[in-house]
Biotite code that builds the C-alpha atoms (Angstrom):
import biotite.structure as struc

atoms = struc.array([
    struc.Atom([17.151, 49.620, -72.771], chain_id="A", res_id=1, res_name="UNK", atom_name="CA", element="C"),
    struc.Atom([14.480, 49.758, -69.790], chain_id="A", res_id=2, res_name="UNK", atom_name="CA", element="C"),
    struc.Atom([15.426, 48.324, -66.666], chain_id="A", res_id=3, res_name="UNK", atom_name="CA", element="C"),
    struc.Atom([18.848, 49.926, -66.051], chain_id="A", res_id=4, res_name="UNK", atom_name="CA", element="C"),
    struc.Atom([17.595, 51.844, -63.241], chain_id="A", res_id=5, res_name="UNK", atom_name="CA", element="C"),
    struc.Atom([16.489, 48.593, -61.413], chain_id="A", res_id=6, res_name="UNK", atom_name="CA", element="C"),
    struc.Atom([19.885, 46.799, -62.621], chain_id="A", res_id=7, res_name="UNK", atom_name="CA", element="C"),
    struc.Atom([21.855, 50.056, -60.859], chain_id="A", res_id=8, res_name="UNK", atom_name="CA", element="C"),
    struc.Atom([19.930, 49.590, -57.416], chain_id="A", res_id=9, res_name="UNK", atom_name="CA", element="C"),
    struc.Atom([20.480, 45.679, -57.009], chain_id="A", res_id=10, res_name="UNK", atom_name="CA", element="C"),
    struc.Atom([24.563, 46.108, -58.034], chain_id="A", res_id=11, res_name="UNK", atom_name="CA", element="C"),
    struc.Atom([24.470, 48.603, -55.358], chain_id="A", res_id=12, res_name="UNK", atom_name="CA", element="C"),
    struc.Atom([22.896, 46.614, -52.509], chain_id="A", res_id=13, res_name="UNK", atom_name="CA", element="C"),
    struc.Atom([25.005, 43.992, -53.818], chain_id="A", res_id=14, res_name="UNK", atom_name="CA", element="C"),
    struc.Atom([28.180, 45.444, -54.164], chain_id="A", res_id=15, res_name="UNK", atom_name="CA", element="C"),
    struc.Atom([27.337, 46.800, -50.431], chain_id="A", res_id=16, res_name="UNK", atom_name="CA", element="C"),
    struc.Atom([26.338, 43.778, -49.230], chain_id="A", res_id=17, res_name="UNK", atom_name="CA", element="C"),
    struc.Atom([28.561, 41.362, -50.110], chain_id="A", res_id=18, res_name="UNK", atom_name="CA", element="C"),
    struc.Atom([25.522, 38.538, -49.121], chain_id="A", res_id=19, res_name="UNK", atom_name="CA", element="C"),
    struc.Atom([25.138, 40.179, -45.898], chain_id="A", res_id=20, res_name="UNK", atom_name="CA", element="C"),
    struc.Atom([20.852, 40.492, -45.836], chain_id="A", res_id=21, res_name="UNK", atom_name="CA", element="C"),
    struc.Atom([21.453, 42.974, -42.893], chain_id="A", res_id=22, res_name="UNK", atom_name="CA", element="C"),
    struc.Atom([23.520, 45.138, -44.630], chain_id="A", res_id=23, res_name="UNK", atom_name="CA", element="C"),
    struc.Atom([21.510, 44.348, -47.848], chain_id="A", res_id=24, res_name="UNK", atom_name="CA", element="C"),
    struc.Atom([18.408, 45.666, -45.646], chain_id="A", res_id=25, res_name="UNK", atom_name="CA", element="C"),
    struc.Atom([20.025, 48.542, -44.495], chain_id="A", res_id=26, res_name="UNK", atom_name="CA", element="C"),
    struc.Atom([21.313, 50.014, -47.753], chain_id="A", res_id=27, res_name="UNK", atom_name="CA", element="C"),
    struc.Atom([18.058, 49.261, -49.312], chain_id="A", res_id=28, res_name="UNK", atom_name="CA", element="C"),
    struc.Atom([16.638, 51.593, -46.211], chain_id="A", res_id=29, res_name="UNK", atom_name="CA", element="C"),
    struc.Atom([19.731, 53.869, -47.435], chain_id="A", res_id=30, res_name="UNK", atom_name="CA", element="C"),
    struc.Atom([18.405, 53.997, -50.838], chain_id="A", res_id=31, res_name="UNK", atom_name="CA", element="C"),
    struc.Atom([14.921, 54.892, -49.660], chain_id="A", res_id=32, res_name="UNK", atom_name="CA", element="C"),
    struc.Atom([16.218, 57.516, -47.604], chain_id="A", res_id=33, res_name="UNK", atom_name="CA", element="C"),
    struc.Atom([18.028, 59.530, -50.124], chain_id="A", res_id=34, res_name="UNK", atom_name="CA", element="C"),
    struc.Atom([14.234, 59.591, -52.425], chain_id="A", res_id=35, res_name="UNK", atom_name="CA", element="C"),
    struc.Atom([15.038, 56.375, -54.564], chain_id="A", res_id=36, res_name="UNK", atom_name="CA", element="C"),
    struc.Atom([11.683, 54.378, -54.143], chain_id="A", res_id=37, res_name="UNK", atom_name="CA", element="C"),
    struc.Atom([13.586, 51.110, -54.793], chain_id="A", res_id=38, res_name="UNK", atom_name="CA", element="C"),
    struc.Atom([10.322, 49.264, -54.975], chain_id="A", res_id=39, res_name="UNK", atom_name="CA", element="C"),
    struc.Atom([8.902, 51.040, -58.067], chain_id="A", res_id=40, res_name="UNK", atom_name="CA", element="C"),
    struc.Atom([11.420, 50.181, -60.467], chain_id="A", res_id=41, res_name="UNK", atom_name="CA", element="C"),
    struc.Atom([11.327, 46.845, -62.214], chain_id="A", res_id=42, res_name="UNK", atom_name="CA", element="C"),
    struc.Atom([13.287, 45.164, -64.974], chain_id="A", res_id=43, res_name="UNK", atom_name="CA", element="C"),
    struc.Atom([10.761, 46.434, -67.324], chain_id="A", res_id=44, res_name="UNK", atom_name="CA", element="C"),
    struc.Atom([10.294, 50.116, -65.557], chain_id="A", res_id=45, res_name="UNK", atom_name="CA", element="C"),
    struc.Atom([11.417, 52.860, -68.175], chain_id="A", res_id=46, res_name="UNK", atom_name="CA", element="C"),
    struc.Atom([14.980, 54.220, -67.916], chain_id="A", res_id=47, res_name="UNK", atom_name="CA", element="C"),
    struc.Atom([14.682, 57.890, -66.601], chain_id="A", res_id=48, res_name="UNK", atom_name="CA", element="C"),
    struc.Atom([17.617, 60.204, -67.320], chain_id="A", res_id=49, res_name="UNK", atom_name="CA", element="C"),
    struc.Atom([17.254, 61.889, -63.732], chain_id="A", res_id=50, res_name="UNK", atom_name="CA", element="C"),
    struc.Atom([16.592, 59.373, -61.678], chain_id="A", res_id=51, res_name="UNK", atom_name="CA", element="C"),
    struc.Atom([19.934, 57.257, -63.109], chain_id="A", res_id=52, res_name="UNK", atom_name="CA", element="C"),
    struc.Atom([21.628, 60.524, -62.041], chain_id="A", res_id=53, res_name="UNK", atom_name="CA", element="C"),
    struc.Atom([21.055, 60.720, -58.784], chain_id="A", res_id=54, res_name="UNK", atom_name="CA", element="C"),
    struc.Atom([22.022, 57.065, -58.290], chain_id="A", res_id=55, res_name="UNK", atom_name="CA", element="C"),
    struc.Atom([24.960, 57.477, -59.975], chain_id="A", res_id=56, res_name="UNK", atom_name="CA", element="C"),
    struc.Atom([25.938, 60.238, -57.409], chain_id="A", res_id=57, res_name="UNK", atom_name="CA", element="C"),
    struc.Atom([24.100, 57.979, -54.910], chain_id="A", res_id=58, res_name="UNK", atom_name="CA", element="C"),
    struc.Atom([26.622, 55.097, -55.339], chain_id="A", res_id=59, res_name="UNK", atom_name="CA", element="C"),
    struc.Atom([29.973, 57.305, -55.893], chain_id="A", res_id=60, res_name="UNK", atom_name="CA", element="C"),
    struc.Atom([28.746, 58.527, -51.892], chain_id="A", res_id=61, res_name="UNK", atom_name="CA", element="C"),
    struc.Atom([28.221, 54.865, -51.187], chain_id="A", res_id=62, res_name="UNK", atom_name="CA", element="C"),
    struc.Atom([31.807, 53.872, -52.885], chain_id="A", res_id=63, res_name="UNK", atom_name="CA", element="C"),
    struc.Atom([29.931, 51.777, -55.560], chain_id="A", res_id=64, res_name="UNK", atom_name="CA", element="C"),
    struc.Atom([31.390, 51.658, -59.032], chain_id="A", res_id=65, res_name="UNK", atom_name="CA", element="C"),
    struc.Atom([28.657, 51.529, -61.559], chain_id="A", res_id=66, res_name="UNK", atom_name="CA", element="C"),
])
């Protein structure tokens, strides 16, 4: 399935968020930070093993539940 790294980083913001753009903004900026180029990953952008890892750990530091 492609796409599930794109699906990971908006449930993140979101979960984060709660609706909140500021806070939506600012984990975005979060994301970005930590070397996830939020941006280049689409609902069509191939699933990459590695990448999915490190937002996995990612989210457990941001106490997301993926």
């Amino acid at each position: 399935m492609s796409g599930k790294i794109k699906l990971m980083i908006d449930k993140i913001i979101n979960d984060k968020s709660k609706g909140n753009s500021t806070i939506a903004k600012c984990t975005y900026t979060k994301l970005i930070l930590k070397g996830i180029a939020v941006d280049r990953y689409t609902a069509s952008s191939p699933d990459d093993k590695e990448v999915m890892d490190k937002i996995s750990k990612i989210a457990k530091e941001l106490g997301v539940t993926l």
